[in-house]
C-alpha positions as CSV (number, residue, x, y, z in Angstrom):
1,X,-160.0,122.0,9.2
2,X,-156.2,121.8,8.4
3,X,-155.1,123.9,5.6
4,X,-153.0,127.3,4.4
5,X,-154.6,130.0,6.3
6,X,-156.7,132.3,4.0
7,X,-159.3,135.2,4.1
8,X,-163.3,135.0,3.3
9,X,-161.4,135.7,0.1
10,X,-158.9,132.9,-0.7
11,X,-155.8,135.7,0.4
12,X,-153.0,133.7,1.9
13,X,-152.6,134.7,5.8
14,X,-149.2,134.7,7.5
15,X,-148.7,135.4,11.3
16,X,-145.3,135.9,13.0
17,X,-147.1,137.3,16.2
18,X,-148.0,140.7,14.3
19,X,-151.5,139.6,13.7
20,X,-152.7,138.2,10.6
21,X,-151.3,139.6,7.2
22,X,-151.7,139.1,3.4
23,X,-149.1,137.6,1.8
24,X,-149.5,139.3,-1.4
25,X,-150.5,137.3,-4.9
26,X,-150.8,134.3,-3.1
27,X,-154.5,132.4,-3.0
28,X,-155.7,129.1,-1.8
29,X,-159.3,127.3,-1.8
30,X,-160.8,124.3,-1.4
31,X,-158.6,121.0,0.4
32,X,-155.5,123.1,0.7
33,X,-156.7,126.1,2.4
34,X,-158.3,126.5,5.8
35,X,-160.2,129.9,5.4
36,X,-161.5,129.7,9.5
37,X,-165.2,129.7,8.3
38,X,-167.4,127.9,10.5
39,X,-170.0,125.7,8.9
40,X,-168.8,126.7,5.2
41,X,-166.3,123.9,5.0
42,X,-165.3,120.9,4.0
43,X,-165.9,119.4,7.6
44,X,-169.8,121.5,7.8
45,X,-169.9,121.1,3.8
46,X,-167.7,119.4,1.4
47,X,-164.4,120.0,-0.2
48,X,-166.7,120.3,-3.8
49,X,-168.8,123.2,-2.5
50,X,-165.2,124.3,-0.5
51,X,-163.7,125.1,-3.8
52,X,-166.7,126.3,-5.2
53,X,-167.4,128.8,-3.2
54,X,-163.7,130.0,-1.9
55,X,-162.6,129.6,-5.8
56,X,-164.9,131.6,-6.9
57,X,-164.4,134.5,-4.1
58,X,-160.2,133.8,-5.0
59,X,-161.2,134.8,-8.6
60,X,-163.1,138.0,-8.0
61,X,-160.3,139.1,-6.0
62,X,-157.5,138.7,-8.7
63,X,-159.6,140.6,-11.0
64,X,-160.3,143.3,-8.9
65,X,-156.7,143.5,-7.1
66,X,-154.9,142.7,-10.8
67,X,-155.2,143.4,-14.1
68,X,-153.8,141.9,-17.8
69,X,-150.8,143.4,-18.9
70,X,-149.7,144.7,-14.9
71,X,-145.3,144.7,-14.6
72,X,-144.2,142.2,-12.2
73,X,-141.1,142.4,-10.5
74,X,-138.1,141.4,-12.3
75,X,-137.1,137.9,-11.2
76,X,-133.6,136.9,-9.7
77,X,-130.7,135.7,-11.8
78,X,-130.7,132.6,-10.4
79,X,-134.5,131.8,-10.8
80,X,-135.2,128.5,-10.4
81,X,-131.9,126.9,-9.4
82,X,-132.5,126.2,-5.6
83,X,-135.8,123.6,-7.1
84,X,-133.2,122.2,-9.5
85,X,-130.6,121.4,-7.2
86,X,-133.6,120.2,-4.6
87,X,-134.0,117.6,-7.4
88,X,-131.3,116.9,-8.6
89,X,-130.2,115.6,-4.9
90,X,-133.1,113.4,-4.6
91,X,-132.6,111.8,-8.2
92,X,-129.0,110.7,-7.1
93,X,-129.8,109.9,-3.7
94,X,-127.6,106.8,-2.7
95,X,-128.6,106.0,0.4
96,X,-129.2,102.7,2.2
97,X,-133.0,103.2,2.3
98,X,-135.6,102.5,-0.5
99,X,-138.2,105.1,-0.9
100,X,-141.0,102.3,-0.5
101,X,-139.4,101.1,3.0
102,X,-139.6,104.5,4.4
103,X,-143.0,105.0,3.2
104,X,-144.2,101.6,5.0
105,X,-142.7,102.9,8.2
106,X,-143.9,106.2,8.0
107,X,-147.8,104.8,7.7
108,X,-147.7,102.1,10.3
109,X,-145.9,104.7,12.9
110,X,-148.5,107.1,11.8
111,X,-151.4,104.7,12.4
112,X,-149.9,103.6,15.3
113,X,-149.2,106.5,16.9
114,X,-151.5,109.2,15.3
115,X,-154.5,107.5,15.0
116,X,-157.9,109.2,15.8
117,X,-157.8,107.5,19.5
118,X,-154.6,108.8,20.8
119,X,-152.8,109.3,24.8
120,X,-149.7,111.4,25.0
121,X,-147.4,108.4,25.6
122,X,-148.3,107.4,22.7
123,X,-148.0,110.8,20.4
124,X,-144.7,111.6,22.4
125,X,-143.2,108.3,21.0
126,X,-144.9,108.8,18.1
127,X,-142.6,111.7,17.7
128,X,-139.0,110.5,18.4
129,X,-139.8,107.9,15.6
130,X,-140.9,110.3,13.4
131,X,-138.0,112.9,13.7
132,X,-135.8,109.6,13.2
133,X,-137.4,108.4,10.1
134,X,-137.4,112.0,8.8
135,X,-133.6,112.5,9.4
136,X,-132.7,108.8,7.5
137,X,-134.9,110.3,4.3
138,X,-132.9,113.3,4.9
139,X,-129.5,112.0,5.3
140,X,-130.2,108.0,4.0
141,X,-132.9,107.6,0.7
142,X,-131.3,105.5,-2.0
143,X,-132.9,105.9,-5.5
144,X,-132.0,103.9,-8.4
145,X,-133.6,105.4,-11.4
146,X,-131.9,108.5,-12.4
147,X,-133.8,109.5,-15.7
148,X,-136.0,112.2,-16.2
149,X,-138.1,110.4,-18.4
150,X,-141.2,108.2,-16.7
151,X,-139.4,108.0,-13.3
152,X,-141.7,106.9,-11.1
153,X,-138.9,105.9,-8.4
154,X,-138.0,109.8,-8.5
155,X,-142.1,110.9,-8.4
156,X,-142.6,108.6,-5.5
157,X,-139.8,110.2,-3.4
158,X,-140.7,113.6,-3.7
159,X,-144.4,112.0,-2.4
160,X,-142.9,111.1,0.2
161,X,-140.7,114.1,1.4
162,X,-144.6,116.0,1.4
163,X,-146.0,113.2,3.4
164,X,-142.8,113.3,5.8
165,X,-143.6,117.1,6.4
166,X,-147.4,117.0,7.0
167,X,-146.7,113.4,9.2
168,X,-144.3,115.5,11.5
169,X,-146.6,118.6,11.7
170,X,-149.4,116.0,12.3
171,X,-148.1,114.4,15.1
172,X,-146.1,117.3,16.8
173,X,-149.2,119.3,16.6
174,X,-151.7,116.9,18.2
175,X,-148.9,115.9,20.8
176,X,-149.1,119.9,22.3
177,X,-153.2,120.2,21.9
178,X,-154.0,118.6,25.3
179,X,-157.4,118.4,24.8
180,X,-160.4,116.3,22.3
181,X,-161.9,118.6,19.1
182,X,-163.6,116.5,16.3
183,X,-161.2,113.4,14.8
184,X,-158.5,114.4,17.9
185,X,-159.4,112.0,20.8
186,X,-157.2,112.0,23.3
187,X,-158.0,109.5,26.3
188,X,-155.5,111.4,28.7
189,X,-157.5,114.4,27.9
190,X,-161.0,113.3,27.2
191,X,-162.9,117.1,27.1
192,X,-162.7,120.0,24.7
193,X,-160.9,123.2,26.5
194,X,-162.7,126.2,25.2
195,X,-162.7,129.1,26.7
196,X,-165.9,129.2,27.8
197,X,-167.8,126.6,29.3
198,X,-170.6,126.4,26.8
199,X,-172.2,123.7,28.7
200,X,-173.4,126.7,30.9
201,X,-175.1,129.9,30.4
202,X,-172.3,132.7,29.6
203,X,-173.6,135.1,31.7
204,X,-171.3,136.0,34.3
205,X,-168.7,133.8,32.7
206,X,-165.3,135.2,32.2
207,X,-163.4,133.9,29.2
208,X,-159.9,131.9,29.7
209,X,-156.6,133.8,28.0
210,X,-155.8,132.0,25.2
211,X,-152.9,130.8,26.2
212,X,-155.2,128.4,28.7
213,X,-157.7,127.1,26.0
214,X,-157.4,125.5,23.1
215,X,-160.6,126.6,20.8
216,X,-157.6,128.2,18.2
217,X,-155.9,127.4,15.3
218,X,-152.3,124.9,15.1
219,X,-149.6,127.2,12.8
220,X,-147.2,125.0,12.4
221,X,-143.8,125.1,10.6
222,X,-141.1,123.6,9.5
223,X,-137.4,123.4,9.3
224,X,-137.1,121.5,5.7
225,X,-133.5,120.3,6.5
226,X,-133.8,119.1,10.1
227,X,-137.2,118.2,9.7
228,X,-137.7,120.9,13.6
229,X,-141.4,122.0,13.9
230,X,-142.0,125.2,15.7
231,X,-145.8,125.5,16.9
232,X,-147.8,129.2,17.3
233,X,-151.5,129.8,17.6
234,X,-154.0,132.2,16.0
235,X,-157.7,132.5,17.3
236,X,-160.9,131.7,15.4
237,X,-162.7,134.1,13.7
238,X,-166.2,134.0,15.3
239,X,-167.8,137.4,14.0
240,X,-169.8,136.9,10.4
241,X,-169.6,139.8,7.8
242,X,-172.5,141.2,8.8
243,X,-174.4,140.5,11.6
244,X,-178.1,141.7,10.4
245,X,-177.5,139.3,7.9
246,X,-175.9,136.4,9.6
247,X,-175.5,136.4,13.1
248,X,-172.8,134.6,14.8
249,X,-173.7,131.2,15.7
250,X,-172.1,130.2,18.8
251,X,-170.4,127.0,19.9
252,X,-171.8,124.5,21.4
253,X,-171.0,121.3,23.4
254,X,-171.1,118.5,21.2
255,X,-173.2,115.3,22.1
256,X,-174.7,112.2,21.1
């Protein structure tokens, strides 16, 4: 499941080819986080027992790893400015381009292109149209309330920059994962590549690098200015806690 990619214990992972790493103070649970735990989430659960559990491990870690009254480094003079001005441009935006009419393209190219039944033709396409509409809300968005007060015109365009950046991470993802998992059917590529077969025993099987299968995870990110995605990989954690306990279930072919 998509998501920030966390621990067992809600800690925020980052991966810059190092391996995974903690990024200090910083938790997630539940619909936002993807803590790589097969069977306990929102896709084997739901996002209620998700948060439950996950929340409640995120808690027990911030009051083992912190406690009340702990110094916190000094912030920067200019704390806070950056959002401000991040606002501030979007609020006098004077563009050509209504918020709602980008938002109406945005869906029907998404659900045109990105839908659950999907070829490469189709996601590649799906792509140029997407990095084009992304640029015009960049360069092109015309807002015409500029209050602070009820301003729904300004709520809705900050919406839609977060929908822009999970569409184009949506679409640029699926369009390199040449394969089917789950809700990603592609009819050019109409099996899942893992990197064993497990439609066979795996005795005397030996398993594909990872850079030929595709049982691991999407990291994509960003560029917020140019709207440029840059794709890596990280692999699946298979092994439980403790195996006496739980042993590792492996995966199996999926069928009907």
């Amino acid at each position: 499941m998509g998501g920030v990619p966390t621990t067992f214990l809600g800690q925020v992972l980052t991966n810059h080819g190092n391996g995974d790493q903690i990024v200090p103070g910083l938790y997630a649970a539940g619909e936002a986080a993807c803590a790589s735990v097969h069977g306990a989430n929102r896709l084997g659960a739901n996002s209620l027992l998700d948060i439950v559990v996950f929340g409640r491990a995120c808690a027990h870690t911030i009051t083992k790893n912190n406690k009340p009254g702990e110094p916190i480094p000094p912030l920067p003079a200019n704390a806070g400015e950056k959002t401000i001005a991040s606002l501030d441009k979007v609020r006098f935006a004077n563009g050509s381009s209504p918020v709602a009419d980008l938002r109406l393209k945005m869906q029907k190219t998404m659900q045109t292109h990105a839908a659950v039944f999907r070829t490469g033709p189709l996601l590649e396409e799906g792509v140029t149209k997407m990095d084009a509409l992304y640029k015009t809300m960049k360069s092109d968005i015309k807002l015409t309330d500029r209050g602070l007060i009820w301003n729904t015109d300004l709520v809705e365009a900050l919406e839609l920059e977060n929908l822009m950046l999970n569409a184009m991470q949506t679409v640029v993802s699926a369009t390199a994962r040449k394969e089917s998992r789950g809700a990603h059917a592609r009819e050019d590529f109409k099996t899942r590549v893992d990197e064993f077969d497990y439609s066979k025993p795996l005795a005397g099987q030996t398993p594909k690098p990872a850079s030929e299968h595709w049982r691991k995870h999407t990291l994509s990110e960003q560029d917020p200015e140019t709207g440029k995605v840059t794709l890596k990989y990280r692999p699946v954690i298979d092994a439980t806690l403790d195996a006496k306990d739980c042993p590792t279930v492996p995966p199996a072919v999926r069928s009907y």
